[in-house]
N, C-alpha and C positions, 0 to 999 in steps of 0.2 A: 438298350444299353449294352447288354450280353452281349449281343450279334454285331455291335460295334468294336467294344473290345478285341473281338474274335477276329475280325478283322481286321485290325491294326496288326496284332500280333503276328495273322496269316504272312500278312502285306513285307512285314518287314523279316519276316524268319526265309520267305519265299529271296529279298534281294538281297540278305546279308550273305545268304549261301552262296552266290554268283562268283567262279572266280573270275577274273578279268585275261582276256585274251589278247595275246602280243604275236604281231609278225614275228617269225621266226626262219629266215632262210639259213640252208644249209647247202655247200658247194661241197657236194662227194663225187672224192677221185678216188678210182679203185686203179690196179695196176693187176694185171691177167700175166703171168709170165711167160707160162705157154696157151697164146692165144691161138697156135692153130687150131685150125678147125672150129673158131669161132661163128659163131652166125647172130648172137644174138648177149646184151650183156645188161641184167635190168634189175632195181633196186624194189623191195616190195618192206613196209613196215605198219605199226599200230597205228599211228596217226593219218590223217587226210592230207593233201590228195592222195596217200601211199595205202595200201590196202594190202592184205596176205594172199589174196587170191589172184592179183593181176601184177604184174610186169611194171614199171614205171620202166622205159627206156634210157641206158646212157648210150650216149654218142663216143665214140672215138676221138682222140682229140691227138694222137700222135703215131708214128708206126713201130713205138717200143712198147703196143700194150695197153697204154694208159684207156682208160675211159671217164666220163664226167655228166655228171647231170646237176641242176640248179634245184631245188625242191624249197617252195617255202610254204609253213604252215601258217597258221591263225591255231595256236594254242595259250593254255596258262599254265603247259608245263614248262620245268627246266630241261627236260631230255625227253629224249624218243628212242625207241628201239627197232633195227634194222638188221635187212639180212640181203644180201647180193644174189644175182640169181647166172648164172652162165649157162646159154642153152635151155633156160627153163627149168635148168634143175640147179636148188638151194645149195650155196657153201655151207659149211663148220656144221655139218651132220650129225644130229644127237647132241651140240654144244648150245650154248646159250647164244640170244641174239647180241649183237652189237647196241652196245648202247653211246647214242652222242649228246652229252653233255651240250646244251646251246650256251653261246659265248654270252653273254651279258649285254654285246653292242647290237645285237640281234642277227650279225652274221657269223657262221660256223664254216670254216674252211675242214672237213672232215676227208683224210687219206689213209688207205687201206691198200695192204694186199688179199687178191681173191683167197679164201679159203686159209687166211693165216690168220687167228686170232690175234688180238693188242698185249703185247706185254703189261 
């Protein structure tokens, strides 16, 4: 009867813990203003697919600068934190990462300039 107990107990403490995960895509446009001498422009953060070690690629999407990439998670948070990368080396240097708030309808339009923090 002990080990049945224990059991239920396990059973339910193990899936009340569970939070529940929601697609969450976000459309980040960054804006480079002096993109000379670009070669490379890519978004890296805590959440998956985004990782602090590797590049996520954005595409150029105009020839004043802009860049964009589509990123969507499978989280149960409300935000993520992010950091832009140009040429492989990090913007807002010794600052805090970007944090993006997710919209509630599950899509996030998020726009930035490289290396300018959000008022």
């Amino acid at each position: 009867m002990r080990k049945l107990v224990f059991l239920i107990i396990s059973c339910f403490l193990m899936f009340s813990c569970v939070q529940k995960a929601y697609k969450q895509t976000v459309i980040y446009t960054i804006e480079i203003p002096d993109s000379e001498g670009v070669t490379s422009v890519g978004i890296r953060g805590n959440d998956k697919p985004l990782n602090w070690d590797q590049d996520m690629e954005l595409k150029k999407i105009n020839n004043k600068g802009f860049y964009q990439v589509k990123v969507t998670y499978l989280t149960g948070y409300k935000f993520t934190e992010v950091k832009f990368t140009r040429n492989g080396e990090y913007e807002l240097q010794n600052m805090p990462n970007r944090r993006i708030e997710f919209n509630p309808s599950g899509v996030t339009q998020y726009k930035a300039v490289f290396n300018q923090p959000l008022k």
